[in-house]
N, C-alpha and C positions, 0 to 999 in steps of 0.2 A: 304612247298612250297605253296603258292596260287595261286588263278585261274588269267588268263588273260582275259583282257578284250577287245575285239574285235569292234570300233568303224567303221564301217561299212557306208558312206556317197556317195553320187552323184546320187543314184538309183533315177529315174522319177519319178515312180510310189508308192516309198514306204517313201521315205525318208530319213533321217539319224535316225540310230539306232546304238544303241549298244547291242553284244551279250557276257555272260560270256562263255568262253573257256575250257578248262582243261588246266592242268599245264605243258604242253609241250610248247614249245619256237612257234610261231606264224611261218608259212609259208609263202610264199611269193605270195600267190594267193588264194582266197575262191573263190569255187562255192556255192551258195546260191538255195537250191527248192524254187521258188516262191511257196507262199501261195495260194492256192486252184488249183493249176495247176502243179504237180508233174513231167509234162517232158518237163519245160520251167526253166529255172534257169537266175540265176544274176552271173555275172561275177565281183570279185574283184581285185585289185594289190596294195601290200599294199606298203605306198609310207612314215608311219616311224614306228618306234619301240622305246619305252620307256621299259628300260628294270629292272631301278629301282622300277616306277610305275604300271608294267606289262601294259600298254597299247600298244596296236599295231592298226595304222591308217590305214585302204583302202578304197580306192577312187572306185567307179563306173566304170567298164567297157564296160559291154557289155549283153545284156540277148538277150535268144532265146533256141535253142536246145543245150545240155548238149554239144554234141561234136563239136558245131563251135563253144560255149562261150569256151570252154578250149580252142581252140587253138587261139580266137582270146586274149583271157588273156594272155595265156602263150608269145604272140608279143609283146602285150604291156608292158609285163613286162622285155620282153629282154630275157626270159629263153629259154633253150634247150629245145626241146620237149621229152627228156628221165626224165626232172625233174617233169616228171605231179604228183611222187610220193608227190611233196610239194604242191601241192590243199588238202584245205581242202574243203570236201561236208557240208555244216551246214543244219542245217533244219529249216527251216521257222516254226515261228508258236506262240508260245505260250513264248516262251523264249525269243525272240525278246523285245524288246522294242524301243520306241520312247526315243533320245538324250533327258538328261532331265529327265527321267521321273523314271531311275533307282536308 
């Protein structure tokens, strides 16, 4: 099985990126650690999945503190707030890249 790939786009301040994943099926929400500030996060909702290609697309929603970006994600994306076990936390950083450049 190979890894997914995680196409990550809308954020203001960072841009679009892509991140590689591990080979579990993509959730339906990432919280993102912003880079150099560890209790400010990005909010994602992923809006498609490629399952041949393993690509999984989300869009921007929301950054600020961990616990109002999960539930304002978990709105925008329509889910129950017992499903927070489908966020995934990713880590900003070095793994990241800029669309493009992978």
């Amino acid at each position: 099985m190979g890894h997914w790939v995680y196409e990550l786009s809308g954020c203001p301040d960072s841009g679009d990126h892509q991140q590689i994943a591990d080979d579990q099926e993509p959730g339906d929400v990432v919280l993102r650690k912003r880079p150099g500030n560890p209790s400010v996060v990005d909010g994602f909702v992923r809006e498609s999945i490629d399952d041949i290609m393993m690509i999984a697309r989300f869009r921007w929603v929301a950054c600020g503190d961990p616990s109002a970006v999960a539930s304002g994600v978990l709105q925008a994306s329509e889910l129950p707030p017992r499903t927070r076990c489908d966020a995934r936390l990713m880590r900003a950083g070095s793994t990241l890249e800029p669309r493009g450049s992978a």
